[in-house]
N, C-alpha and C positions, 0 to 999 in steps of 0.2 A: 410625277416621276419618282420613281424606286431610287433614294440616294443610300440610307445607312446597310451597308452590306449589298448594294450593288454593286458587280464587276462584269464590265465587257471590256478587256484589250484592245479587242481588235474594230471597238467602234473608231469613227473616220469622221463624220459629222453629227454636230448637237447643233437643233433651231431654237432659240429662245422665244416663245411668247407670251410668256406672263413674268412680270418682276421679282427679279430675286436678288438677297442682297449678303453679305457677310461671310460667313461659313458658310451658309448653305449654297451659295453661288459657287464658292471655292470648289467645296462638293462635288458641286454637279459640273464644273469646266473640268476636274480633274477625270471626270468619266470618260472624256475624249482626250484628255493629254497625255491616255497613255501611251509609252513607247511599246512598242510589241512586233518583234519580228524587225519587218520592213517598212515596218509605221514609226515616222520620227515624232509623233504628233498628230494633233487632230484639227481640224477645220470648227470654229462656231460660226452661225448664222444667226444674226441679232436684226429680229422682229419688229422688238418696243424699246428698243434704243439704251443697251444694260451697259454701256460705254463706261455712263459717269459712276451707276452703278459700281463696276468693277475699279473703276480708280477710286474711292473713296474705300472699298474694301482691301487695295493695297497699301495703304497710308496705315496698315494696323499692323502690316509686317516693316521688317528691318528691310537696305535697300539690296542687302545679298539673298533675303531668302526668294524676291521677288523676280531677281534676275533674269529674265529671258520665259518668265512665267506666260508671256501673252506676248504675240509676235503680230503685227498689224499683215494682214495678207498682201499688202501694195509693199512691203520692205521686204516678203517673202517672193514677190512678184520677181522686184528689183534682183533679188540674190542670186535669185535661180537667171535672168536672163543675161548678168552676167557672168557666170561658173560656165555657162553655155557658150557663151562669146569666147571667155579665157581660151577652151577650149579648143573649138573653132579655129581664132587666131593663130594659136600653137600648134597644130597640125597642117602643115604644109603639103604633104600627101592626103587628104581627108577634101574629098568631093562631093557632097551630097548626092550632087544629081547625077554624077556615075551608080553610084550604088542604085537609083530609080531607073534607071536606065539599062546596063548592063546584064549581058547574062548569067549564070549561077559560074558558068567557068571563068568569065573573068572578074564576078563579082571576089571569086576565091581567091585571083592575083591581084586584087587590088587591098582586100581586106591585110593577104601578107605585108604587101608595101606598109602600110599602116603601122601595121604591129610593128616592124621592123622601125619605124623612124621613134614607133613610143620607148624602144630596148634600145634607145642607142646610148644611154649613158640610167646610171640609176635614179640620179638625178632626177631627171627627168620622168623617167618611169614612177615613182611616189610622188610627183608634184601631179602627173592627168590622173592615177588611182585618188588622190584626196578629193582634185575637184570633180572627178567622175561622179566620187561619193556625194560630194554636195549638192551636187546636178540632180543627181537619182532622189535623194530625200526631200530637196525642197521643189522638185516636180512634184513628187506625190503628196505634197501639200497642197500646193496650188492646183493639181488638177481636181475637177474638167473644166477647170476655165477654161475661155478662151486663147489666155495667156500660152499658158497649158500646151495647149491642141495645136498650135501654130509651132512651135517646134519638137511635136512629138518623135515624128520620124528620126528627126536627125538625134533627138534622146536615148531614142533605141540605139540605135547605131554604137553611139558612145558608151552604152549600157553592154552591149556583147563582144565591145574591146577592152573595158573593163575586165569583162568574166574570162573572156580567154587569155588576158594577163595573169590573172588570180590562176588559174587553172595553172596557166606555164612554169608559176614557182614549186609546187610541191606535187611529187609525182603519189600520186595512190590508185591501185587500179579501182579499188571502190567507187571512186568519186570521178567515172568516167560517163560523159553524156554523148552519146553517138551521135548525134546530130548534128554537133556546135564544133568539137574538138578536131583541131587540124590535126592533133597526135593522132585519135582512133581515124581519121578520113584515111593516112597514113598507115596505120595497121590495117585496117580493113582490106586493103589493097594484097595484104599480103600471108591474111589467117582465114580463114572460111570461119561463117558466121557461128559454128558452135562457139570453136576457139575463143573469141570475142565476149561470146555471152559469158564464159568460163570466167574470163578476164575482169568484165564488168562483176558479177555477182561473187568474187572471190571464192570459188569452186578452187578445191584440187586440183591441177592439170599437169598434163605433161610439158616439158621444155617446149616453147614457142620460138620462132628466129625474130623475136621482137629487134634487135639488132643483127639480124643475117648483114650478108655483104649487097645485099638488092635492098634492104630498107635503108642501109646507109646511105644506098645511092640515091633513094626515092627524096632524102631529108636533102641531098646539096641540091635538088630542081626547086628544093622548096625557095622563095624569093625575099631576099635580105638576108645579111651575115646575122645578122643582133637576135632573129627568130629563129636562125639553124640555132645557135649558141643554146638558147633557152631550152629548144626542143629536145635538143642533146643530151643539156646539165639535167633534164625532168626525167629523160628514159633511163639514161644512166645511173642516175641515183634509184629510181624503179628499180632496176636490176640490183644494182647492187644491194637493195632490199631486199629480193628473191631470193638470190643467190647467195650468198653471203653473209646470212643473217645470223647464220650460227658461226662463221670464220670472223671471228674478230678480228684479227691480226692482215690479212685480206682485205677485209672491209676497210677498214682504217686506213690501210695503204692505197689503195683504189680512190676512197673520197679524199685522200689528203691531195692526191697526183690533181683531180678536177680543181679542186681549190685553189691550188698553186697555178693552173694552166688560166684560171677567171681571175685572180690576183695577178697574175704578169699580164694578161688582158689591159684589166683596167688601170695598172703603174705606165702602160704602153710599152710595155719590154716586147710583144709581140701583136700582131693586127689579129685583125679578125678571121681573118683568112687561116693564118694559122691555129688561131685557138680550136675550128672547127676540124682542122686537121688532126689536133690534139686529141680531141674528143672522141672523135672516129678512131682512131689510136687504141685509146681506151677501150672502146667498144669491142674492137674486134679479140682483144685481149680478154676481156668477159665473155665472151664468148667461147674460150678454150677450158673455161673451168672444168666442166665435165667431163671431158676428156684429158685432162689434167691428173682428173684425180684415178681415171679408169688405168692410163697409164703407171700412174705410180704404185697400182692394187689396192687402192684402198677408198673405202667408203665416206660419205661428205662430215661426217663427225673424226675418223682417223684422220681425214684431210685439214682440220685446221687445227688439232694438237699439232700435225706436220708441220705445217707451216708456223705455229707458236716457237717451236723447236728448232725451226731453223733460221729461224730469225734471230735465235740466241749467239750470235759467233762467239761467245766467250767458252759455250758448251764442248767444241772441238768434236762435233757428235757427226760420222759420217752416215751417208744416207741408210744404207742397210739395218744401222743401230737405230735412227731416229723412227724405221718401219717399226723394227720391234716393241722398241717403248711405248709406243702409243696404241698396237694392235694391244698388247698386257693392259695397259692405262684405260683403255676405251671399256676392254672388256671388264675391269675392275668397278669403272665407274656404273657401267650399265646393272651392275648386282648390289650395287653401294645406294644408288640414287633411290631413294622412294617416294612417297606422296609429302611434299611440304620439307624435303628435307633441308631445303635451302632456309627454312627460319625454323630450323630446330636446331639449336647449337651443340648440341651433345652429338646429333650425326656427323655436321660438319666436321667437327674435333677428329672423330671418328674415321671419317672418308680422307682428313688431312692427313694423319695418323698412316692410311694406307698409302697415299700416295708418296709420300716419303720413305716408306718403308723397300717400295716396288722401283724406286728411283735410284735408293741408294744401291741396290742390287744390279744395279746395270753404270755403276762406279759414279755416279755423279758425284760430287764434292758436298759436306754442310750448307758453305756457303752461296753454293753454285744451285741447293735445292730451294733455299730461303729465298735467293731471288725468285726463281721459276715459281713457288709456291700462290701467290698473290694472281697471278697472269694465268696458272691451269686454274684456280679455282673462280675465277672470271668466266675463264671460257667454259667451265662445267657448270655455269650456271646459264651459260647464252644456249648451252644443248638441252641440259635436261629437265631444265627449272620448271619448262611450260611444257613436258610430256609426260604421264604416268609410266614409269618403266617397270616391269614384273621381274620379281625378284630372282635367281636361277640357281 
């Protein structure tokens, strides 16, 4: 066998049948020990009996560097059947033979009951994600045993409530599987399949009712508080990624409100019932951005100088002045910003230079400009930082 300068990762089993001893055994077990991907390790199969072989070649290392170098398959047996059991036992909604029996529609209200009891505290939710993990790794060492194969089914199972946990923490439209996701089962219902595909492949698109007042309603049929909650916090933050990603002062107020509404959740200042009310709250609120900003005349970069601006109450600035300021400001910056101007310090100097100049002109105070100064030049770099804008 090909040992100095051989590499396969993603080998799974090595058969020993001729004697090897010292380094070169080391060698050749480490061809399969690698980790790689969703290989925690590899399987040997020994032939001509390299047992004692291999313990006489660990007696040359220290007892740390050996550690966990060689795992007996029967302790790997043992590990995994009970992660399996832990499980099991901890899932009080979780039926096996529902899910072999049942149909696709109510295999879907039973799968929510599930998820709903794994969210009901967080706790809980990181104690079945760790052993899920462990479940997942040392099945796929042990398999195709026998061992193995006798609770593959119920493996799976545990394996795609795992993934639609993971999935529920962080929203990105990139990393959406239409198959699997109660979210997209959920939008699907309510965008035609371009939309969708737009969504997945993060295409350009137009405004979607990703929270219309019909998907909010679609989300409370959905079955258990603990899985609205999630499904909520995942869309919501989605959006307010869309929407918002250039209104800092927006953003920041929108995700502090969900935080505080999942902080009084879990102190029990309020149930579950309300937190999903809250959310929905939020939602429909996101929803008025756009015409938010249609109504005040102005475009979604004047709209969140607006809102930086008015969020100042020390500025004493009424609406009609804080239009002004920032139709001058936006149009200053759009002629000021160029390629990289944000790490050339001599522009920046420059571009501050100007907006202080345009501030003081409409009576702002020194002091009053120093504050604001840090907060626009925050915000002109969430606008312009990541667009080439042509000079005029």
């Amino acid at each position: 066998m090909l040992l100095t300068g051989y590499d396969v990762p993603c080998l799974t089993t090595m058969y020993f049948d001729k004697p090897m001893k010292n380094h070169s055994l080391f060698q050749a077990i480490s061809r399969v020990n690698r980790v790689y991907k969703d290989k925690p390790g590899g399987l040997i199969v020994d032939y001509i009996g390299i047992a004692d072989d291999i313990s006489k070649s660990l007696h040359a290392y220290s007892g740390t560097d050996i550690k966990g170098a060689l795992i007996d398959i029967k302790l790997a047996i043992q590990f995994m059947n009970n992660k399996y059991k832990e499980i099991i036992n901890s899932l009080t909604t979780l039926n096996l033979k529902e899910w072999k029996t049942k149909d696709d529609l109510e295999l879907t209200r039973i799968r929510q009951k599930v998820l709903n009891e794994i969210l009901k505290n967080e706790l809980f939710k990181k104690q079945f994600l760790t052993r899920a993990l462990e479940l997942k790794k040392s099945f796929s060492l042990v398999s195709p045993r026998k061992e193995a194969l006798n609770i593959e089914f119920g493996v799976e199972i545990i394996e795609s409530l795992r993934k639609a946990i993971l999935k529920s923490q962080v929203i990105s439209f990139g990393e959406v599987e239409m198959d699997e996701s109660i979210v997209e089962s959920l939008i699907t219902k309510h965008l035609d399949v371009e939309n969708v595909q737009d969504i997945v492949k993060l295409k350009p698109r137009k405004e979607v009712a990703i929270l219309s007042k019909d998907f909010l309603e679609e989300i409370k049929k959905v079955e258990g508080k603990n899985l609205q909650i999630e499904l909520l916090k995942k869309l919501l933050n989605g959006e307010i990624e869309f929407k918002l990603k250039k209104n800092i002062v927006q953003s920041k107020s929108f995700r502090e409100r969900i935080e505080k509404t999942l902080s009084d959740y879990k102190s029990r200042f309020i149930n579950a019932a309300e937190v999903v009310k809250k959310l929905i709250e939020i939602g429909e609120e996101l929803n008025t951005i756009t015409s938010r900003a249609e109504k005040l005349d102005l475009n979604e970069e004047e709209l969140a100088f607006y809102d930086m601006f008015a969020s100042q109450k020390e500025l004493v600035l009424n609406d009609t002045a804080i239009k002004k300021i920032v139709k001058d400001l936006t149009h200053y910056l759009k002629k000021s910003t160029t390629i990289d101007w944000s790490s050339t310090e001599s522009i920046r100097k420059k571009i501050k230079i100007g907006v202080k100049d345009l501030l003081r002109k409409y009576g702002l105070k020194f002091k009053q400009i120093d504050t604001m100064m840090p907060l626009i030049m925050k915000q002109t770099e969430s606008i312009y930082s990541n667009e080439v804008v042509a000079s005029i």
